[in-house]
N, C-alpha and C positions, 0 to 999 in steps of 0.2 A: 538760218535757224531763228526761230521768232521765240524772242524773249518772252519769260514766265516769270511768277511769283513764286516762291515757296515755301512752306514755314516747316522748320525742320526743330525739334526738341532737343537738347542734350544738357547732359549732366557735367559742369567745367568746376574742380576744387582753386577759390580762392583764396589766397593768403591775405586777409586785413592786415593792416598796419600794426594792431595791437597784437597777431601771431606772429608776425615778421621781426616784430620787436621781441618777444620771451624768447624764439629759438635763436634770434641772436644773444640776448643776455646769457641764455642756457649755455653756451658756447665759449666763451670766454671765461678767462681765467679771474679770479676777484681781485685783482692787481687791473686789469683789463677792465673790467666792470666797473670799477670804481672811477676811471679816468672819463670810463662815459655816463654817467652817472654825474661826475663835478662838471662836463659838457652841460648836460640838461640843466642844473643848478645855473651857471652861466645867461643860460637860453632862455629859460623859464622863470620868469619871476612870481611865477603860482609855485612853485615847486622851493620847497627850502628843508635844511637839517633841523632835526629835534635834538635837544640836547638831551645828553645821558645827565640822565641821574647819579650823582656826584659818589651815592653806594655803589653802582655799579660799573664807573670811570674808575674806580677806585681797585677797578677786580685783578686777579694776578696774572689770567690767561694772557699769553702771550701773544702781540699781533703780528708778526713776522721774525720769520727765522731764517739767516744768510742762507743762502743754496751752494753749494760745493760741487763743482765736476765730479759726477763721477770716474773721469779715465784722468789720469794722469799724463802729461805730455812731455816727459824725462824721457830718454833714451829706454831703450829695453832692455840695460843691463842695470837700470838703477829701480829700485822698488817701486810699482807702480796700485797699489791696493790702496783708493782713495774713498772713503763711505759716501754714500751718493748724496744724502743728507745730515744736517748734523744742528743739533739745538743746543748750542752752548748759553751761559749766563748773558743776559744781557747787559751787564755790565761789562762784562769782558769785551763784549763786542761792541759796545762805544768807546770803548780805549783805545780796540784796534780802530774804530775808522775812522777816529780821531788822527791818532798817529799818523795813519795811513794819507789824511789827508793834510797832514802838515808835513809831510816827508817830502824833499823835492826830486824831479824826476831825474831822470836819467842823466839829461844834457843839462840840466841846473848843476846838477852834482859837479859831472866832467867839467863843464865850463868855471866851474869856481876854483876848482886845482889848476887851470888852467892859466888864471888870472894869478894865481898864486907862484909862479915857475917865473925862471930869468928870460926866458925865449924873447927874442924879440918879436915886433908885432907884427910883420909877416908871418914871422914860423908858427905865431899865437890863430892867426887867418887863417892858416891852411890846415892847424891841428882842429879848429875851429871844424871845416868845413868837412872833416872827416868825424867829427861827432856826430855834425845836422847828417850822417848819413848811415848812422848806425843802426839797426833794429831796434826792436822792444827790450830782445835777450843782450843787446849788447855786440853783437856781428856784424861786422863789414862785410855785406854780399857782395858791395861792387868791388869789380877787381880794380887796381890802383889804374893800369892803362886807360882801361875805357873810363874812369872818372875823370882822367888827367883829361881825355877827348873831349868829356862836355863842358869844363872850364871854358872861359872865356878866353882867346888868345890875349888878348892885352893882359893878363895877369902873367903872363910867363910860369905857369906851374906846371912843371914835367913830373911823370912818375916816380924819378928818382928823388925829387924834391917831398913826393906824397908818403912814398916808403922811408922817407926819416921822421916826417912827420907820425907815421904811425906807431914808427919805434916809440915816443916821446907818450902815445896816445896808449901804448900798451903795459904801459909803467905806472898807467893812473890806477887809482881804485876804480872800483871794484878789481882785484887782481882776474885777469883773462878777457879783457873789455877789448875792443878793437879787434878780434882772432877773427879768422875768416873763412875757418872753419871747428870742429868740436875737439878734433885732433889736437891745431893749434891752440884752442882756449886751454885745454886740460895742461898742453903742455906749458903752455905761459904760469899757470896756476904750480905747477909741480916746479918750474924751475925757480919762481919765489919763495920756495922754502926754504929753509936751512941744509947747508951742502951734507951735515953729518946724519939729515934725515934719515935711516934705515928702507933701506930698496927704493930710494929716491932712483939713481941713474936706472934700474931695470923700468922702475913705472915710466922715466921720461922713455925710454926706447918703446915700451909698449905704445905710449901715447901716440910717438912717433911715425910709426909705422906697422903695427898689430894689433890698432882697435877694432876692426872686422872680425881679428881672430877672438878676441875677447870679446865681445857683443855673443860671435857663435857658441863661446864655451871649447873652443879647441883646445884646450889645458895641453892634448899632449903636445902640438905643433908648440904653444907658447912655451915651455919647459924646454923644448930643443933649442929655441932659439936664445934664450936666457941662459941656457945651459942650470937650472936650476931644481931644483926639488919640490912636492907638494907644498913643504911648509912656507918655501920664500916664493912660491907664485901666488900664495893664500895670500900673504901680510902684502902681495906687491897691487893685489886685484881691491884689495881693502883698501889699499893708500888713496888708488882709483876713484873708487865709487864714493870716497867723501869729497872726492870736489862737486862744483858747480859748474855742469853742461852750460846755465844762462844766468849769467853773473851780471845780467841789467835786470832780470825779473824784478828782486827786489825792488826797485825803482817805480817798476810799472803801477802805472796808480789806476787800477783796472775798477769802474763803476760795479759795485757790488750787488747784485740781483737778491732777491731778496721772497720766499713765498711764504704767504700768508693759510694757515691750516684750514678750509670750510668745515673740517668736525672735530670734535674732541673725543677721543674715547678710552674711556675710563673705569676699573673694575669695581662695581658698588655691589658691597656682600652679595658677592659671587658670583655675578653675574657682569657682563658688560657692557655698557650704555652710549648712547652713541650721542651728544647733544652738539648744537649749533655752536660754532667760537661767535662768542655774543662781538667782538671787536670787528667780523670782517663782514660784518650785516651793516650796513650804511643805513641809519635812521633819517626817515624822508618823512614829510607832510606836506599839506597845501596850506600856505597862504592863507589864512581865514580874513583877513583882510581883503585881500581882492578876490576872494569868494562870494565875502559877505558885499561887496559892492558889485556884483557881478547877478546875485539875487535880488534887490532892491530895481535894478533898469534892466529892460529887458528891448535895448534900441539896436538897431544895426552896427552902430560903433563898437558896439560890444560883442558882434560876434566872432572877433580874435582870440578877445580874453577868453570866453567862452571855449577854443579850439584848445588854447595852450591848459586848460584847469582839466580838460581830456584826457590833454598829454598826461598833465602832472600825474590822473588818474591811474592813466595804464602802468608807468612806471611805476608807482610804487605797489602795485599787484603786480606787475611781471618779476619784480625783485624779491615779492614775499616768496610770489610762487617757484623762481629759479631753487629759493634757499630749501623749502619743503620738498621739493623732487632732490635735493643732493641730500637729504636730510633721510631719507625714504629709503632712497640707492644704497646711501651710506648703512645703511640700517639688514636691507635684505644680506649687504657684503660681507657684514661682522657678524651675521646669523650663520654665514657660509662658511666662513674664514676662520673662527673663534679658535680652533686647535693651531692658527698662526700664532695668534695673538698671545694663547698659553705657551707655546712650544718651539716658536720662529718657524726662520722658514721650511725645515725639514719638516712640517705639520701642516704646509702650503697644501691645499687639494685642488685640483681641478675644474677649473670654473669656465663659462664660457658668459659673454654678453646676453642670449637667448634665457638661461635660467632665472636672470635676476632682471630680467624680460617678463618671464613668465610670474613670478613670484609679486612682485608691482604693477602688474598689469600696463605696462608703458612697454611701448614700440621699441625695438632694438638701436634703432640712430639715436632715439634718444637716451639710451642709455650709454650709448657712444661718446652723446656730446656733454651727459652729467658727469661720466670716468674719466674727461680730455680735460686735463691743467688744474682739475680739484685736489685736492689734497685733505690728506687724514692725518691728525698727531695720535698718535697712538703711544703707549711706554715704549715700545721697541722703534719707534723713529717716528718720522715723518712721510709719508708715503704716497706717491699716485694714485687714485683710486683705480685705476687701468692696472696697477700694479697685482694686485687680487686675481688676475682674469691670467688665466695661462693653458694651454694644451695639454695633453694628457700622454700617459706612455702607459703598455699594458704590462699588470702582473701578472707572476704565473698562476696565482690564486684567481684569476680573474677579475679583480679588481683594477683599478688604473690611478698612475700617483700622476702628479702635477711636476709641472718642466721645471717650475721654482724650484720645489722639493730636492729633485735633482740635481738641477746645479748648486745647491747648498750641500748636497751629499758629495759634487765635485770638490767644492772648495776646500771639505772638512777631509777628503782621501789627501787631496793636494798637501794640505797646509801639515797633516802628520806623516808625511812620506818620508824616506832615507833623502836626504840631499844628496847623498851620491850615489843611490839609485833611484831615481825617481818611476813614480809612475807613468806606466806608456799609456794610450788611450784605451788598446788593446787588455790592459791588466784592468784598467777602471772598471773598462764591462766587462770584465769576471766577474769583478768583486760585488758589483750592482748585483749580476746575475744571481751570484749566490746569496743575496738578498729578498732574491723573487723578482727583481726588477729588471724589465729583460731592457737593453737600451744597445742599438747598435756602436759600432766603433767609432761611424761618421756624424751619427748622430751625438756623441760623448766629445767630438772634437770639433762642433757645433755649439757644445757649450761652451766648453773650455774657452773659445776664442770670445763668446760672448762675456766673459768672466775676464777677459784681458790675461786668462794663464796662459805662459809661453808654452810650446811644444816640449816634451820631456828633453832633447835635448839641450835646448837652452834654459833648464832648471837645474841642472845636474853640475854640483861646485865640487869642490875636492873636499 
C-alpha cells in the first residue's frame, strides 16, 4: 500500500495549567488549600502574604472549630447520639488541648505505677512487656501462649509466668486495663468496687457470662437467670452501663482535626446573608520587588523570573475565584434552604445538585466539587454544604419532603417514644403516613440505621 499525506481537522478541549490549577484548588478542602498555597509561598519567591490590617486581625470570627465523629464507638448498649459538629468557646478548647497534651499516654502512665510497686525487676520486664502490648483502649489482644511463643527463648518466659504478670498489670489504674476482653474489663471494673455495692454480685454474673443477653435486651431470659424482678435488673443494667468498655481511651492523645467554616451566615433584619469567613481566605500578592526588577531588563536570564510572576499570577486569581464560586453556591443554597435555617431540619426540602446548577449557571461537577469538604457556620451548626442536598419522598398532597426532614421526624418519633414500648419501623410509617408522608417500612429502617437508631428491640428497657 503506497503511503499518502493527509490533513484531517478536529476539535480536542485542552486543559492549561491555570484550569488544571482552579479545579484542583475548587476541590480541596481550605485546611488542604492552604497547605498548598504555604507550598507555593516556599517555591515562589514572587508570591508572598499581605498583612491584615490590625482592625481586621483583630475581628471575633472564628478560624476553626474541632470536628467531632459523628458515630460513637461504645458498645451498643451504651448511648451512642454524638452531634456531628460542635463550636464551643475557644477558650475552653485551648484548656483542653493543652491538657490533652501534657497528659501522658497510656504506657507512661502504666509504667510509672510500675516503677512505683516492690516486684522485682524481672517481674517489672515481663509486666513491662505486657503494656508495650496493649491497645489504644487498654486490651490485651494477644493471648498469653502465643506471646509467650514470640519471646525470645533465652529469656525463659512461660505463660504461666505472663498470667501473673497480668494479674499485677490488671490492679493498675485505669481499673479494667490489661482485660482481654469487654466481659473481662467490665468485670475487673465491677469487682473493684466496694463489696456492700447494691447488685454488685448479679452485675459481676451478668458481666460474666450474660452480656450477649444484655446488649440484645433479653430482660426476660436475664431476670430467670438472676432470679430477679424488673426493679433489681433496672439498678443492676444501670450499675453496667456506667463503667468504661475502654479504660485506655482516656490516655489516647488522639491529633485533633479541626475545620475551618468558608461562609458565615447570619440573620440581618430579616433576612439571611451569606458572607465569606474573612480568616480562611489566605491574603497573597507579588513581590513588587522582583516585579519591579523583572520590568526594568528584559534579557533571557530573566525568563524564569518571568514564569514564576505567572505562577504567582494565576494563584492568586484561582483563590479569588475558588472563594466567589463557594460564595455564590453558598448563596443559591441558603435561598433554597432558608425554612432550614428558621426551622431545623424538619423544614429541610429537597434539593438536588442540577437546581443550584441551574440557578448559577455552573456545571454540576462543579458544583460537586464546591459542596465536597466546604463548610458553612450557620446559628444552628456547622455544616457541609453537601449536607443541604438530599432526595426526596412523595406526599399524598403531591408535594415531596426531603430525606433530612424525615429522618429528623425519625429521631423526634424515637426520642418521645414509651421506652418500653418503643416504636417498630412498621408504626413509624403509620404515623408518617398519617402525616401525608407516605415512606415505606424499608425505607424508615434505612434511616434509622443511618441515624445509628437500634432496631426497636434493642431500644425497649423496663
Amino acid at each position: 500500500m503506497k503511503p499518502t499525506l493527509q490533513l484531517k481537522l478536529s476539535q480536542q478541549l485542552t486543559l492549561t495549567p491555570q484550569l488544571q490549577q482552579a479545579i484542583k484548588l475548587l476541590q480541596l478542602s481550605t485546611l488542604e488549600m492552604n497547605q498548598e498555597v504555604e507550598r507555593f509561598l516556599l517555591e515562589n519567591p514572587l508570591l508572598e502574604r499581605e498583612e491584615a490590617p490590625e482592625e481586621e486581625s483583630a475581628g471575633a470570627s472564628p478560624e476553626a472549630v474541632p470536628e467531632k465523629q459523628a458515630v460513637s464507638q461504645e458498645t451498643d448498649w451504651l448511648d451512642n447520639d454524638m452531634p456531628a459538629y460542635s463550636s464551643e468557646s475557644s477558650a475552653e478548647d485551648d484548656f483542653q488541648d493543652f491538657h490533652q497534651a501534657q497528659s501522658p499516654s497510656l504506657r507512661e502512665h502504666l509504667n510509672w505505677q510500675l516503677g512505683m510497686t516492690q516486684l522485682t525487676e524481672r517481674d517489672k520486664k515481663i509486666v513491662s512487656l505486657l503494656i508495650d502490648a496493649l491497645d489504644d483502649n487498654g486490651y490485651l489482644s494477644q493471648d498469653l501462649d502465643d506471646l509467650a511463643a514470640m519471646l525470645p527463648e533465652e529469656l525463659e518466659i512461660d505463660a504461666d509466668e505472663l498470667g501473673i504478670a497480668l494479674q499485677h498489670l490488671q490492679h493498675m489504674d485505669p481499673t479494667g486495663v490489661g482485660a482481654r476482653s469487654l466481659s473481662e474489663c467490665l468485670a475487673l471494673q465491677l469487682k473493684a468496687l466496694p463489696p456492700d455495692t447494691p447488685f454488685r454480685r448479679e452485675a459481676i454474673e451478668v458481666a460474666n457470662h450474660h452480656l450477649a443477653s444484655l446488649a440484645a435486651h433479653d430482660f426476660g431470659k436475664l431476670k430467670r437467670v438472676l432470679n430477679c424482678n424488673d426493679e433489681a435488673l433496672r439498678m443492676v443494667t444501670q450499675l453496667i452501663r456506667q463503667l468504661n468498655p475502654r479504660p485506655g481511651s482516656e490516655y489516647s492523645n488522639q491529633v485533633a482535626r479541626y475545620i475551618i467554616p468558608d461562609v458565615i451566615v447570619e440573620k440581618i433584619k430579616g433576612e439571611w446573608i451569606v458572607a465569606l469567613n474573612p480568616d480562611a481566605i489566605p491574603r497573597l500578592k507579588v513581590n513588587r520587588l522582583y516585579a519591579d526588577i523583572l520590568q526594568r531588563g528584559q534579557d533571557s536570564s530573566q525568563q524564569q523570573i518571568g514564569q514564576q510572576l505567572q505562577e504567582a499570577k494565576w494563584l492568586i486569581k484561582n483563590v479569588q475565584q475558588r472563594f466567589e464560586t463557594i460564595h455564590k453556591v453558598s448563596q443559591a443554597i441558603v435561598a433554597k434552604q432558608h425554612n432550614f435555617l428558621e426551622h431545623g431540619e424538619v423544614a429541610m426540602r429537597p434539593l438536588v445538585l442540577r437546581e443550584i446548577a441551574d440557578e448559577t449557571g455552573l456545571h454540576e461537577s462543579t458544583i460537586s466539587r464546591v459542596t465536597t469538604q466546604k463548610f458553612m457556620l450557620t446559628p444552628r451548626g456547622i455544616f457541609e454544604l453537601k449536607y443541604f442536598f438530599g432526595s426526596h419522598v412523595s406526599t399524598d398532597a403531591g408535594g415531596a419532603c426531603s430525606s433530612t426532614a424525615i429522618r429528623a421526624l425519625i429521631r423526634q418519633l424515637v426520642n418521645a417514644e414509651d421506652a418500653k414500648n418503643p416504636l417498630s419501623d412498621s408504626q413509624i410509617s403509620e404515623i408518617l403516613g398519617k402525616q401525608g408522608i407516605v415512606v415505606a417500612r424499608r425505607t424508615i429502617a434505612k434511616y434509622r440505621e443511618s441515624l445509628k437508631i437500634p432496631p426497636v428491640n434493642l431500644r425497649k428497657s423496663l
